[in-house]
C-alpha positions as semicolon CSV with decimal commas, in nm:
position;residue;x (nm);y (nm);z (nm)
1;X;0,000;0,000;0,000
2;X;0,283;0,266;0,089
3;X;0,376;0,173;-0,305
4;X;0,057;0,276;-0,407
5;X;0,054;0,601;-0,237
6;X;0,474;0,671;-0,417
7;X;0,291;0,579;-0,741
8;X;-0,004;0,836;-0,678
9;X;0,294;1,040;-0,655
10;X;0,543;0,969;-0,912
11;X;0,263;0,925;-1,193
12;X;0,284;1,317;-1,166
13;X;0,619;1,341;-1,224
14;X;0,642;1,161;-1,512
15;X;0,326;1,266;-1,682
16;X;0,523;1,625;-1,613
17;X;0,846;1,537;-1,738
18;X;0,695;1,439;-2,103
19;X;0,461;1,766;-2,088
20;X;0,770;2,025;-2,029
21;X;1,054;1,804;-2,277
22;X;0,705;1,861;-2,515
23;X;0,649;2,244;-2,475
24;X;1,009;2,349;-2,439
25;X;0,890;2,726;-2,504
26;X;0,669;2,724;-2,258
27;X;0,867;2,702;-1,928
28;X;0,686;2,893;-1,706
29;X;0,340;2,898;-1,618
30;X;0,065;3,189;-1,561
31;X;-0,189;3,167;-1,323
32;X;-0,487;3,313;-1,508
33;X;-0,767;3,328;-1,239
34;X;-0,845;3,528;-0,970
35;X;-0,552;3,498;-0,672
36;X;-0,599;3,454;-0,259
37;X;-0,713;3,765;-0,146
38;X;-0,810;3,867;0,243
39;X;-1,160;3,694;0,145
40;X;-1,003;3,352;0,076
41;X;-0,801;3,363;0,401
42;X;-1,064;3,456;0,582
43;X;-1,264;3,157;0,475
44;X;-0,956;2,942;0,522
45;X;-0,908;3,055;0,888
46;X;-1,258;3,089;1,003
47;X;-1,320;2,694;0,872
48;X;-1,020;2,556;1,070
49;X;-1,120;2,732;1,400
50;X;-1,452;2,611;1,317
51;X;-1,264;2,272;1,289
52;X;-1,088;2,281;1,603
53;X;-1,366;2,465;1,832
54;X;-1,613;2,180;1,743
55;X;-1,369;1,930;1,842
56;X;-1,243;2,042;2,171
57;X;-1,620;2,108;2,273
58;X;-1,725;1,786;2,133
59;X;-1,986;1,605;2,402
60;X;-1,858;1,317;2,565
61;X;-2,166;1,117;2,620
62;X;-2,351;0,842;2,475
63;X;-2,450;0,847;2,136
64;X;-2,763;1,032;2,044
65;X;-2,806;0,805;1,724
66;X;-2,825;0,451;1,759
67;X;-3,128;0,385;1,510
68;X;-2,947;0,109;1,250
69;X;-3,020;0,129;0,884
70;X;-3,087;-0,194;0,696
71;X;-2,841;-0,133;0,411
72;X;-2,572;-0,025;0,677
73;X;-2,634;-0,350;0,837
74;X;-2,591;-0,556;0,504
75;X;-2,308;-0,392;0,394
76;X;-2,156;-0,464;0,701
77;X;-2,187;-0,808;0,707
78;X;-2,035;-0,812;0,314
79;X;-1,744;-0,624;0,373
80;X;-1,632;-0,632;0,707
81;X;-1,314;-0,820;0,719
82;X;-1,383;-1,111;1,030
83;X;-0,976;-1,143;1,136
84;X;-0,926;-0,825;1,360
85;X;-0,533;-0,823;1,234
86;X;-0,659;-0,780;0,860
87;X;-0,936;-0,507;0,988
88;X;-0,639;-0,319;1,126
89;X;-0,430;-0,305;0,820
90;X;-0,727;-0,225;0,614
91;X;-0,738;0,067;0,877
92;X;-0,372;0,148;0,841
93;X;-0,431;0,157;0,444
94;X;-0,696;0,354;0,440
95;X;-0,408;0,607;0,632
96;X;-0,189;0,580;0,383
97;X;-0,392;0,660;0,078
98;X;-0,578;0,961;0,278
99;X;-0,268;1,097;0,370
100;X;-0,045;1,041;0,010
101;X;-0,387;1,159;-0,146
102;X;-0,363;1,507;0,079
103;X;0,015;1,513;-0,026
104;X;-0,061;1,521;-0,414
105;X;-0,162;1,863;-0,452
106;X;0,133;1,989;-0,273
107;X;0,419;1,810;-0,387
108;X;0,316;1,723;-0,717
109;X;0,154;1,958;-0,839
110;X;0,240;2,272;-0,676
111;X;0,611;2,127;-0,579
112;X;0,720;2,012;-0,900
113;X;0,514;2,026;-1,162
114;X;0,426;2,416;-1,125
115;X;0,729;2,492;-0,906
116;X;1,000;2,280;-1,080
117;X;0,945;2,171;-1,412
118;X;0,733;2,485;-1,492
119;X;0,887;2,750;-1,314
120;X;0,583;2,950;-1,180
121;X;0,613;3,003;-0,809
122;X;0,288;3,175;-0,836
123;X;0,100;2,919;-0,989
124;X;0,274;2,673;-0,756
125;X;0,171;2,901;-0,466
126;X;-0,183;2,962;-0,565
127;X;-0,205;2,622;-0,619
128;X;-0,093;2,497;-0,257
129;X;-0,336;2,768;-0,118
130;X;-0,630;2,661;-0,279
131;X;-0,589;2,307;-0,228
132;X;-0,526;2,415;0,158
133;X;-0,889;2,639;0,157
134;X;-1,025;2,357;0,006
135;X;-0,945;2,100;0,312
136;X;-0,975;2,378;0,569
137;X;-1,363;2,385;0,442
138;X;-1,418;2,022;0,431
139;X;-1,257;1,953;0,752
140;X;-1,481;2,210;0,915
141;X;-1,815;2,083;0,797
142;X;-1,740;1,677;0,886
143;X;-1,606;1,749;1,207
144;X;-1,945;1,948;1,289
145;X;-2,129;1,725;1,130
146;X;-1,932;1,443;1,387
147;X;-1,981;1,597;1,718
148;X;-2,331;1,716;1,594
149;X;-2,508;1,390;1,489
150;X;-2,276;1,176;1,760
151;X;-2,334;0,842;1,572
152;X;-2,163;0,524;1,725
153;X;-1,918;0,384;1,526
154;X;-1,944;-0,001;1,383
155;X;-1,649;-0,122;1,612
156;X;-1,833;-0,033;1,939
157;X;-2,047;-0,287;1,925
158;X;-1,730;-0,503;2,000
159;X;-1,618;-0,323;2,322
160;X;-1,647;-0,518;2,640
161;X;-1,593;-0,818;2,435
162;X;-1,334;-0,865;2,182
163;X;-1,221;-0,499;2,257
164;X;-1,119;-0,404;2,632
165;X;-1,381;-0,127;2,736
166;X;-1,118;0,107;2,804
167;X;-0,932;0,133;2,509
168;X;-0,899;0,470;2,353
169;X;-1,157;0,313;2,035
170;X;-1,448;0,268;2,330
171;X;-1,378;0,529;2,574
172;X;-1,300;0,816;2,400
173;X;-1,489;1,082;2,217
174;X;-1,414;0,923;1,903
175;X;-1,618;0,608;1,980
176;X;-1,959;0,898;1,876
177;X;-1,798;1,025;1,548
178;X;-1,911;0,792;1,322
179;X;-2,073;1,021;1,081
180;X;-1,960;1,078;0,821
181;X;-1,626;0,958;0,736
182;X;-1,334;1,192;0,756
183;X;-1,129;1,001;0,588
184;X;-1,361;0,959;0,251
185;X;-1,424;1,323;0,225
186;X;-0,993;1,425;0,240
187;X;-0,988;1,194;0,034
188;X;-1,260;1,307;-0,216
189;X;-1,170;1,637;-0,148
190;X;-0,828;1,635;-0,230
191;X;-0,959;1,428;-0,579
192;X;-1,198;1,698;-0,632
193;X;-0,932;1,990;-0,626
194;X;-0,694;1,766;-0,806
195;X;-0,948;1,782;-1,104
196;X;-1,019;2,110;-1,085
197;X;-0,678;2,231;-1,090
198;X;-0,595;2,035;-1,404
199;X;-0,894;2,076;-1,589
200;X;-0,790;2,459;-1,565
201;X;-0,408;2,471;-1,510
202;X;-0,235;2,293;-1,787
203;X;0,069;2,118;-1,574
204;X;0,104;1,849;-1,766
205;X;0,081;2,032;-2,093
206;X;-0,292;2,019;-2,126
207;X;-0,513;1,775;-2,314
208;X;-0,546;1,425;-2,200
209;X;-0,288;1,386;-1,979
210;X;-0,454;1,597;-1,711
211;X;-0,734;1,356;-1,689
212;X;-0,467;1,107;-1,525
213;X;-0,439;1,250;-1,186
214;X;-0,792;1,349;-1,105
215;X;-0,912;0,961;-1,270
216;X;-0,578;0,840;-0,966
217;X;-0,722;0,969;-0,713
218;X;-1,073;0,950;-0,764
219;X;-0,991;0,564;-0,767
220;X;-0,801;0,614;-0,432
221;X;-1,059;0,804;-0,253
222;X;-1,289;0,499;-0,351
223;X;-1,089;0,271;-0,191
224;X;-1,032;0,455;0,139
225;X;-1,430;0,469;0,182
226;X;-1,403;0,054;0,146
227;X;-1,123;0,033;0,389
228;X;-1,258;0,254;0,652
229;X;-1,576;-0,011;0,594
230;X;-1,369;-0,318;0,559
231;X;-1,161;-0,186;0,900
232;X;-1,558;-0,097;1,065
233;X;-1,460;0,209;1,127
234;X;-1,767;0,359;0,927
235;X;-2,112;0,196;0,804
236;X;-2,211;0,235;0,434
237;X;-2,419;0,577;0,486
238;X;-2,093;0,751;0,679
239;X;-1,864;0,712;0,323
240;X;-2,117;0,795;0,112
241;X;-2,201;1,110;0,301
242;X;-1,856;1,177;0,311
243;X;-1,791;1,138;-0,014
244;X;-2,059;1,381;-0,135
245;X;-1,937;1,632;0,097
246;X;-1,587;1,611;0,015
247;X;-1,614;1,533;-0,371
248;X;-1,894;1,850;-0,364
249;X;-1,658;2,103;-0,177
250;X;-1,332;1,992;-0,383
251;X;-1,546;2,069;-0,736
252;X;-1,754;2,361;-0,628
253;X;-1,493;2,549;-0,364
254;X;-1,195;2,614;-0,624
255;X;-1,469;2,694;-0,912
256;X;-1,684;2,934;-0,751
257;X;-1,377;3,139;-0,555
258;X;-1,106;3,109;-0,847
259;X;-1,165;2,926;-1,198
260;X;-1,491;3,121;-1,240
261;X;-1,274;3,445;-1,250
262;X;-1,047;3,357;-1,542
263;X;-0,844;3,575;-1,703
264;X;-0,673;3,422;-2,012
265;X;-0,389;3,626;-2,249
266;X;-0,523;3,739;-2,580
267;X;-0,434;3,448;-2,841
268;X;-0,364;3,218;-2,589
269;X;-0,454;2,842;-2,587
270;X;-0,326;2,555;-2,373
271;X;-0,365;2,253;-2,559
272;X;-0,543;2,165;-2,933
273;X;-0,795;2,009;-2,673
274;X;-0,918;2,225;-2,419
275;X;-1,186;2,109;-2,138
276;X;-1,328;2,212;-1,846
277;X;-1,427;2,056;-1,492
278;X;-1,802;2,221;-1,399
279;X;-1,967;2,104;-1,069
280;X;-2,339;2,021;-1,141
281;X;-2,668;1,951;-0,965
282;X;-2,540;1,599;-1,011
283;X;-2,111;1,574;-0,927
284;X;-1,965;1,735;-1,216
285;X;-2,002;1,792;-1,581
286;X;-1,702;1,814;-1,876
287;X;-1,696;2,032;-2,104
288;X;-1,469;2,002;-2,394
289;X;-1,333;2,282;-2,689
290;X;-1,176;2,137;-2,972
């Protein structure tokens, strides 16, 4: 699994390497859309003390939502791995990908693709910044969602029996923080910036080749929702709430703040193939100029 989350990695580079030995008079990189501004760090700010607020005052009581849900329960039974050793590394996994999935943005594509290969330390700032407001936002709104709704988590139903009672996993806070999964909507979310920025920013020369990243870690946000399920960490509803959410603020966020505003050079085009990332009423549409 840690090989999976280098590849997620170094399929950037390479795609990156090709795209600048392919343009060699384009070097640098404009950003063409509307910068950070006292606005955007505002929002940025205000969601992570949002963020940490609702988790220091987070009740520590008994769940106030305990009602099961059929398909929860079936899913359950499909998924959840039976050896506790295997639901642990499905738990540990499910780190790895959220975590190399967070990374992308930053190294890869503001670190070296913008900052590196393309020379544009605005671009690879701007870049870095929105993928940060973009996280700051979706941390804030599952974390109050968490405390909020205070659903059990899966595993609890195993304390006092093949868990000790007093482990951190049954007596903590976190035993009520069920819903929705944190972990799915990072994960989303950093997949949904990770499309936006290269349906609009052409760091890998534009064209096809920017549909590789967004399709890498779309996959990998799908599989941390399974693991966090295969682990019982989460129940069905919990990823696919957290999916929405993060998938919904990675699209929209970026869009609606920055790509909206663009402000492209007379005569200038990116690639023979130019397409754009829209969110929609349902995800996201494409739209393509040839």
């Amino acid at each position: 699994m840690r090989a999976t989350a280098l590849a997620l990695l170094a399929s950037a580079l390479v795609v990156g390497t090709d795209a600048t030995a392919q343009e060699s008079d384009a070097d640098s990189l404009e950003w063409r859309w509307r910068t950070f501004g006292p606005a955007e760090y505002a929002v940025t700010g205000g969601a992570l003390g949002v963020a940490v607020t609702a988790l220091v005052l987070a009740p520590d009581e008994r769940s106030r939502s305990q009602r099961r849900i059929g398909l929860d329960e079936n899913v359950r039974d499909s998924l959840r791995l039976d050896d506790r050793s295997a639901r642990l590394r499905a738990r540990q996994a499910s780190d790895y990908l959220m975590f190399s999935s967070l990374a992308y943005p930053y190294v890869a594509d503001s670190f070296f693709n913008a900052g590196i290969y393309r020379r544009s330390p605005q671009t690879a700032a701007q870049l870095a910044l929105v993928a940060t407001e973009v996280y700051a936002v979706t941390l804030m709104g599952q974390t109050v969602v968490k405390v909020t709704v205070g659903r059990e988590r899966p595993l609890a139903r195993e304390c006092g029996r093949s868990l000790d009672a007093d482990t951190g996993q049954c007596a903590s806070k976190n035993r009520y923080q069920s819903f929705f999964s944190g972990h799915t909507s990072m994960t989303f979310a950093a997949a949904g910036v990770t499309c936006m920025n290269h349906a609009y920013v052409p760091l890998h020369g534009g064209g096809a080749a920017e549909a590789v990243p967004c399709a890498s870690l779309l996959l990998a946000a799908s599989a941390t929702g399974a693991l966090r399920i295969m682990g019982d960490k989460h129940f069905f509803t919990d990823v696919v709430a957290g999916a929405g959410w993060g998938l919904g603020v990675g699209l929209t966020l970026p869009w609606l703040l920055h790509y909206r505003h663009s402000r492209p050079s007379e005569g200038e085009t990116t690639s023979r193939v130019q397409w754009q990332l829209l969110p929609s009423l349902l995800g996201a549409q494409v739209v393509g100029t040839f």
